[in-house]
C-alpha positions in Angstrom: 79.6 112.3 85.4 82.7 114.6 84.6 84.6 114.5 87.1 88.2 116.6 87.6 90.9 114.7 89.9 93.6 117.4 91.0 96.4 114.9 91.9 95.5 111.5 91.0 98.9 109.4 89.6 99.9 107.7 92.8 98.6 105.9 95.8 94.9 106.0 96.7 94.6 109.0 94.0 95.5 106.7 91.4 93.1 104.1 93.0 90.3 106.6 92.7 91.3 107.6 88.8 90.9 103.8 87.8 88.1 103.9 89.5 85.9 106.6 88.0 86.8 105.6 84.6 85.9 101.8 85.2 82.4 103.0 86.4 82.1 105.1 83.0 82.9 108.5 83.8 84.3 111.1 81.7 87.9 112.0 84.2 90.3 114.8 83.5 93.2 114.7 86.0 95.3 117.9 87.0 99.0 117.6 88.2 102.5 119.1 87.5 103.2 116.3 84.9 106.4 115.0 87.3 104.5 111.2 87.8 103.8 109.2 84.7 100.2 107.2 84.7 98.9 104.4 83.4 95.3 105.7 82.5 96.3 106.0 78.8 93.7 107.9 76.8 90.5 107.0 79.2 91.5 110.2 80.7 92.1 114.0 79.4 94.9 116.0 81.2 96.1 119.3 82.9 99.7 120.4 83.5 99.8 122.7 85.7 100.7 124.1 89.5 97.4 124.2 91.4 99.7 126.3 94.1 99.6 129.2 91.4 96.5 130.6 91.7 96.2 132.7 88.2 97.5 129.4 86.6 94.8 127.2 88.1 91.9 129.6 86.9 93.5 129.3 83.4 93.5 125.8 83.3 90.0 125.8 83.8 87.7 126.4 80.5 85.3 123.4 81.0 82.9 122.7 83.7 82.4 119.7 85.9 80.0 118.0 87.3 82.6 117.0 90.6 85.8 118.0 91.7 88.5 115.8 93.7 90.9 117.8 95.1 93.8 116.4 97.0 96.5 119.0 96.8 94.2 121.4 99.0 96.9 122.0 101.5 96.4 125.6 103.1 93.8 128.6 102.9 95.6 129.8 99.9 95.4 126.4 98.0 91.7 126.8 98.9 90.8 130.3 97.8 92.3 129.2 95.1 89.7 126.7 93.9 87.5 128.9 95.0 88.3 131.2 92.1 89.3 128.6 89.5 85.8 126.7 90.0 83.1 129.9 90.6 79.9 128.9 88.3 81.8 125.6 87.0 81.2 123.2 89.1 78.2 121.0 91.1 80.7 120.1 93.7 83.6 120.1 95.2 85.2 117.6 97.7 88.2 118.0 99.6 90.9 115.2 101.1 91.5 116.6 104.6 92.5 114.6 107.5 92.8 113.4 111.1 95.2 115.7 112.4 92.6 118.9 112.0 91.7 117.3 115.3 93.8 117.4 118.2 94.3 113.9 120.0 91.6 111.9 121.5 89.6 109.0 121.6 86.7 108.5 119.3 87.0 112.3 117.7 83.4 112.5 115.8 83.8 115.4 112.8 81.6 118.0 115.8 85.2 117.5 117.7 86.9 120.0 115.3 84.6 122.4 112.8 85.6 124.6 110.6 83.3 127.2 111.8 85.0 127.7 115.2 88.6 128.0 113.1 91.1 130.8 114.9 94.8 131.4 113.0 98.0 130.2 114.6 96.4 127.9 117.2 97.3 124.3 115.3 99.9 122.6 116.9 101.8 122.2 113.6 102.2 123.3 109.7 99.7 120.4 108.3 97.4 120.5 110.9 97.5 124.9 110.2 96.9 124.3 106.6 94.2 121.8 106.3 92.2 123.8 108.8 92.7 126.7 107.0 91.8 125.2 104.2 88.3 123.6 105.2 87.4 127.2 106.9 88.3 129.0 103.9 86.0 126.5 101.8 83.3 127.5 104.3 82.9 130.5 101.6 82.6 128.8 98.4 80.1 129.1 96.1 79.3 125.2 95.5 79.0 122.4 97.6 81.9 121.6 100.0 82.3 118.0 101.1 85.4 117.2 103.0 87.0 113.7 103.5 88.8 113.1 107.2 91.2 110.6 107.0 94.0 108.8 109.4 97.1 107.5 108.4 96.2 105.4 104.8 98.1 102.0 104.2 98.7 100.1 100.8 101.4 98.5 99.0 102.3 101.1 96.9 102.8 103.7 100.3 105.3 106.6 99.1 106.0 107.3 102.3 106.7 103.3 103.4 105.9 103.8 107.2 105.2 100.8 107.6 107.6 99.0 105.5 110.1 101.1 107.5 108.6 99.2 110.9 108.7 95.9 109.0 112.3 96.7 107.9 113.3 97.5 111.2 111.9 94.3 112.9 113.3 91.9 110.5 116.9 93.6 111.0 116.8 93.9 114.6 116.9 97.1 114.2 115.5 99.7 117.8 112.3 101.6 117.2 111.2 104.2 119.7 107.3 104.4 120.4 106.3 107.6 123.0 103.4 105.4 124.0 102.7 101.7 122.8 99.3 101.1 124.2 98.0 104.3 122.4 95.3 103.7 119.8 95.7 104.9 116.7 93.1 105.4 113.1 94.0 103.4 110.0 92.6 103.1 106.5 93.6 100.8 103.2 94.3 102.9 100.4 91.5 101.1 98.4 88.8 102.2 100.6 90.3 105.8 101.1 89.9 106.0 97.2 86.3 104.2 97.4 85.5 106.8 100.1 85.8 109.4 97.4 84.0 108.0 95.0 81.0 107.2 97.1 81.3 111.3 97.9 81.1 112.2 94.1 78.8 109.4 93.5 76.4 110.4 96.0 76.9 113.8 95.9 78.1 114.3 99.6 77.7 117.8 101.0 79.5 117.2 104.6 82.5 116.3 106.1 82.9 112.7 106.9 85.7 110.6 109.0 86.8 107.3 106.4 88.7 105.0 108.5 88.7 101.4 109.7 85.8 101.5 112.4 88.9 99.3 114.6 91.5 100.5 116.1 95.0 99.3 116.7 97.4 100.1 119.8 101.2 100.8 118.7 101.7 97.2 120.8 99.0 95.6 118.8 100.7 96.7 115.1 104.4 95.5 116.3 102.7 92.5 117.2 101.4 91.2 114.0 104.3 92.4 112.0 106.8 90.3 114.9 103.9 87.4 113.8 104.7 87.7 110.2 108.7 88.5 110.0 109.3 85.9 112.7 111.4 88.0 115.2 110.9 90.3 118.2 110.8 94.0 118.3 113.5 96.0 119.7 112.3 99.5 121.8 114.7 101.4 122.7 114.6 105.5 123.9 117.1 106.3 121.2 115.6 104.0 118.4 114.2 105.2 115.1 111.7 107.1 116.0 108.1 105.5 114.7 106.0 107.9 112.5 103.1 106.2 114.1 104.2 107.1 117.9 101.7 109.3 119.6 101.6 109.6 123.0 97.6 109.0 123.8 95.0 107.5 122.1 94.2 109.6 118.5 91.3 107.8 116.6 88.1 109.1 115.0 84.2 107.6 115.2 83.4 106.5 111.7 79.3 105.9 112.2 78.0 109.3 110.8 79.8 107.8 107.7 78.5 104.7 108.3 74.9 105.6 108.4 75.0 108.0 105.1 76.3 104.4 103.7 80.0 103.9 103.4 81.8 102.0 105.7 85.5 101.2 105.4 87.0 97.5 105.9 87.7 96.6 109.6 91.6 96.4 110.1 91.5 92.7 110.7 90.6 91.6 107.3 93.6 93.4 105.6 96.2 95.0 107.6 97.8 91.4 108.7 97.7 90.6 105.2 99.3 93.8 103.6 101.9 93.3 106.5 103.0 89.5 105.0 102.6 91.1 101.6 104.6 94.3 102.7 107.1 91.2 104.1 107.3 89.4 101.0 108.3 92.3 99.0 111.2 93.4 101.4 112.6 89.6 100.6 
């Protein structure tokens, strides 16, 4: 397949990338150029802003049998594929997320649709934008599959939330959780990229939560890291505040995903070991 990967040089993107070309397909990858990669000539590249909508539809003069986009961040990133992509593509699929749905237990992808989508009533920016951005996909020419996903984990995190609670345990060091006995969605950044690639493989047309079918309290996560690092928490109300805290349960139902055939590694068998790895690499 030919397959174009807008983002694609760090994290679960970059997973997905190495991916794709070790299952023999032709991948062109699309980013600002800022991130150096490793994929050496087993991919062809595009600089560009995929923000700048004219710029976008110029950067695109071949077609494709997929595209992975995970810049899609608002209505105008969308209508913006929209036009790039008209007549060149067999699909498209988009990395959206958890927080299109507002908190609950056991959110199944009926719990927020695109289709019922009103301006201004998200509770925050991202949450705003990535609905948007799945309603304004609603009038795309091609095939629309979207990819729901919870907080994802790995070693190589950017955003090192959960190195910063492993930091913060082994110094003795005061986080502050709203509520600890809330469950929460997680996801290794290996099956996040997997996800995707099942998607483009199997030519997806739907949205689809991609998590860890278990789900971990606030209490239960502390726990296993106070396992590894040797040392008790410390809660306090004016601790760092955790990027995990939510104050009720906020997890999705993964079995519609399940039964169209992927299903993402239980938390049990790998989050206690990124954890010690995550450990290790603080030392």
């Amino acid at each position: 397949m030919k397959i174009l990967v807008i983002g694609g040089t760090r994290f679960f993107g970059k997973r997905l990338v190495h991916n794709l070309i070790k299952s023999g397909h032709q991948v062109t990858i699309l980013t600002r150029g800022n991130t150096v990669d490793d994929f050496g000539a087993s991919v062809q590249r595009l600089k560009g802003d995929r923000t700048d909508a004219q710029q976008l539809k110029s950067l695109i003069k071949e077609n494709y049998d997929s595209v992975v986009d995970q810049m899609c961040m608002t209505a105008a990133d969308a209508h913006a594929s929209i036009e790039a992509f008209r007549g060149r593509i067999g699909q498209y699929v988009m990395t959206s997320t958890l927080s299109v749905y507002d908190a609950d237990a056991a959110l199944l992808e009926t719990d927020w649709m695109a289709e019922d989508y009103k301006a201004g009533e998200a509770s925050h920016p991202y949450q705003e934008g990535k609905r948007a951005a799945e309603h304004a996909l609603l009038s795309a020419p091609f095939p629309v599959a979207s990819m729901r996903i919870p907080i994802v984990l790995g070693t190589d995190d950017y955003t090192r939330r959960l190195h910063m609670h492993i930091e913060h345990v082994a110094q003795e060091k005061a986080l502050s959780f709203p509520n600890l006995v809330a469950e929460f969605s997680y996801v290794r950044a290996e099956d996040a990229a997997g996800a995707l690639q099942w998607m483009v493989e199997s030519g997806q047309k739907d949205v689809f939560n991609i998590s860890a079918a278990d789900n971990w309290s606030n209490r239960e996560l502390v726990s296993q890291i106070e396992n590894v690092v040797g040392k008790k928490a410390l809660f306090a109300e004016d601790g760092t505040p955790s990027p995990f805290g939510i104050e009720r349960d906020y997890y999705m139902d993964v079995s519609k995903a399940a039964k169209a055939g992927f299903k993402a590694q239980d938390l049990m068998l790998w989050l206690p070991q990124l954890i010690a790895q995550l450990s290790l690499l603080r030392g």
